[in-house]
N, C-alpha and C positions, 0 to 999 in steps of 0.2 A: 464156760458158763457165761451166763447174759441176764441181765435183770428184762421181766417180763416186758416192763412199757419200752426200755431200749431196744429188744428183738420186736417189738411191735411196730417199734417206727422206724428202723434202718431196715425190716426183713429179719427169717429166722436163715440161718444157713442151711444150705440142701446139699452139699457138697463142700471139697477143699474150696476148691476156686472158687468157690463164697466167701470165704474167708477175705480175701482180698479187699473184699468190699467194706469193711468193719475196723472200727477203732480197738487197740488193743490196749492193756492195763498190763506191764510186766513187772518181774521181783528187776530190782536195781542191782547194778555192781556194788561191789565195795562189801557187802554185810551179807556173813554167811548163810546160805541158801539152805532152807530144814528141809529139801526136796533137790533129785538130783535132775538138774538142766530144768530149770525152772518157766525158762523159755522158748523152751522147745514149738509151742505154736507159732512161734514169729515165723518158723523155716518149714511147717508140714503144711505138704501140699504145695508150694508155693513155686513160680516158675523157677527152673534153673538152681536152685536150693538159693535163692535169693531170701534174705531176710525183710521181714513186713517193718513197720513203722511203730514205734511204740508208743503213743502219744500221753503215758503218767506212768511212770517208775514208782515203786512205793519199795520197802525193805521191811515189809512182813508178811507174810500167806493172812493175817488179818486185814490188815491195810486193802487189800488185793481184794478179797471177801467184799468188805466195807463199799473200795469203789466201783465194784460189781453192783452193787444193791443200790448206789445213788445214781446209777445209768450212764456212767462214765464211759464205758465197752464192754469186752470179753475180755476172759483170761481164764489161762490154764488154772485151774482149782483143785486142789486133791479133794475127793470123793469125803474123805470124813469129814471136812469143815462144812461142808452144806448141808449136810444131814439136819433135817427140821427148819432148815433154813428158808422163810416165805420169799415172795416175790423171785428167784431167781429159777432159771432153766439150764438144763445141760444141754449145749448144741452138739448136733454131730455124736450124738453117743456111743456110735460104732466106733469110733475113731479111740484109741487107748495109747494115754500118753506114755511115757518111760516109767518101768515102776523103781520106786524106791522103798529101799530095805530099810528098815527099823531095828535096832537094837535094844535088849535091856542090860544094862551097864554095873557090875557094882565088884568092889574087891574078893578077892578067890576065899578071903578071910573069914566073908558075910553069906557064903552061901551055903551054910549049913542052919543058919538065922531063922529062925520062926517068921519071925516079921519080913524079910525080903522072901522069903519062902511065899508067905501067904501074899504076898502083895504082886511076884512076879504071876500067880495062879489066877489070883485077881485079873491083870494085865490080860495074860491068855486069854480066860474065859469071856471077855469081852469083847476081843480081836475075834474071836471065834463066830461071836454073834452079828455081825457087821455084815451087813448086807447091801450092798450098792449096787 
C-alpha cells in the first residue's frame, strides 16, 4: 500500500522490480508481530532474494497504516486495516502476501457460555462478510 500523492510522485509500481525503486515503512524487531513475516516485501521480487532497505521501522500494523498515509512509502498492510481507509492505494494487487491465521481463544470451561457462544458467532459472521 502507498498513500495516493506518494505513488504520484515516486510512480505507481508495474511490476516486482519496481519495487526497487521505492522507500519502504517496515514492522521493527524486538515487539511481537500480530502478522506472520511481516516483512516479507523487503525480499519479493527482489534480485538474488536480496533484502530492500527499510527506511522507518515502527512496532504496530497502525503505526505502519499511519506512515503509509503521511507519504512516508510503501508497506505491506493486511487488507482489513485499510478498509474505508481515504487517501491510500494497494500497489501490485496481484501479488498476495503470506496469509496469517487468526484464532479465537478462550477456556474449555467457557465454551458452553451464552456470551462467548454469542460473541464468537458474532466474530464469524463478520469474518464472513469481508471482502477484499
Amino acid at each position: 500500500y502507498g498513500s495516493n500523492e506518494y505513488l504520484e510522485k515516486n510512480g505507481y509500481p508495474k511490476n516486482l522490480k519496481d519495487l526497487d525503486k521505492h522507500k519502504f515503512i517496515t514492522y521493527g524487531k524486538g515487539a511481537p508481530s500480530p502478522v506472520y513475516n511481516p516483512d516479507w516485501v523487503l525480499k519479493v521480487g527482489s534480485k538474488d532474494g536480496k533484502k530492500r532497505k527499510s527506511l522507518m521501522k515502527v512496532n504496530s500494523v497502525y503505526g505502519l497504516l499511519l506512515a503509509v498515509q503521511s507519504g512516508v512509502g510503501l508497506a505491506a498492510l493486511p487488507d482489513y486495516i485499510t478498509v474505508n481507509v481515504p487517501n491510500i492505494t494497494k500497489v501490485l494487487p496481484e501479488i498476495e502476501g503470506p496469509l496469517t491465521e487468526t484464532h479465537f481463544v478462550y477456556p474449555q470451561s467457557l465454551k458452553n457460555v451464552g456470551k462467548v457462544k454469542a460473541f464468537r458467532n458474532f466474530l464469524f459472521s463478520k469474518v464472513s462478510e469481508w471482502k477484499f
